[in-house]
N, C-alpha and C positions, 0 to 999 in steps of 0.2 A: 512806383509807377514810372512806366517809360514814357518819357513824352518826345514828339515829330513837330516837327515844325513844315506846313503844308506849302511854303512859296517863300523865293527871297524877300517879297516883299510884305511879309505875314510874321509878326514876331507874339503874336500868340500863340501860344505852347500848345496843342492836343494831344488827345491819348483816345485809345479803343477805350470803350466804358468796361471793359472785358479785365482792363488792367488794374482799372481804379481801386481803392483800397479805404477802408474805413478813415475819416477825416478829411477826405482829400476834397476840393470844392472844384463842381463841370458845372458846365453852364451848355445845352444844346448851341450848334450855331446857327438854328432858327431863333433863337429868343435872343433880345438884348436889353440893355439897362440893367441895375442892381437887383432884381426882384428875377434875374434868371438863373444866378448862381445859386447853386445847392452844395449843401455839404453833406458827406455817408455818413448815415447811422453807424454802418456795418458792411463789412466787405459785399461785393454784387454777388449776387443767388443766380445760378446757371440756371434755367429749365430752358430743354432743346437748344432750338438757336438762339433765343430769348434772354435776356440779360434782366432781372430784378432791383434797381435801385432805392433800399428805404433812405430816404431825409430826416435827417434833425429834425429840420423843421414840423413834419408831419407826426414823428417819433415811431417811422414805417409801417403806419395804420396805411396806404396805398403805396404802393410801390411804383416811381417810374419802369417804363416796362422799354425795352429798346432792344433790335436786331443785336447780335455781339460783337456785329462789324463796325459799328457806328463810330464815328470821331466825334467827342467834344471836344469844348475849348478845356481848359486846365489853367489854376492857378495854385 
């Protein structure tokens, strides 16, 4: 995963959800606190411009659904 760093003064890591890879833990940067971070089942599913994200946590019975331009945060 390529990760950007958005401002010098931002040392939270992001990445295109387009890049993310199975294991890897994003968090939207609409959401915060511990209950936003999600980790991949399985690498993101393209359909169209559309990005597919399954969760562990869900065990990718719903998928986050996200433009493939999007930045999340990255850990």
């Amino acid at each position: 995963m390529g990760t950007i760093t958005l401002g010098e003064n931002d040392d939270q890591p992001s990445a295109f959800v387009s890049d993310l890879t199975a294991g890897d833990s994003y968090a939207p940067w609409y959401m915060d606190g511990p209950g936003a971070w999600q980790e991949l089942l399985e690498d993101p599913v393209q359909h169209g411009d559309e990005i597919y994200l399954y969760h562990v946590s869900d065990d990718g019975a719903s998928p986050a659904i996200f433009d493939a331009s999007t930045l999340v945060r990255v850990r």
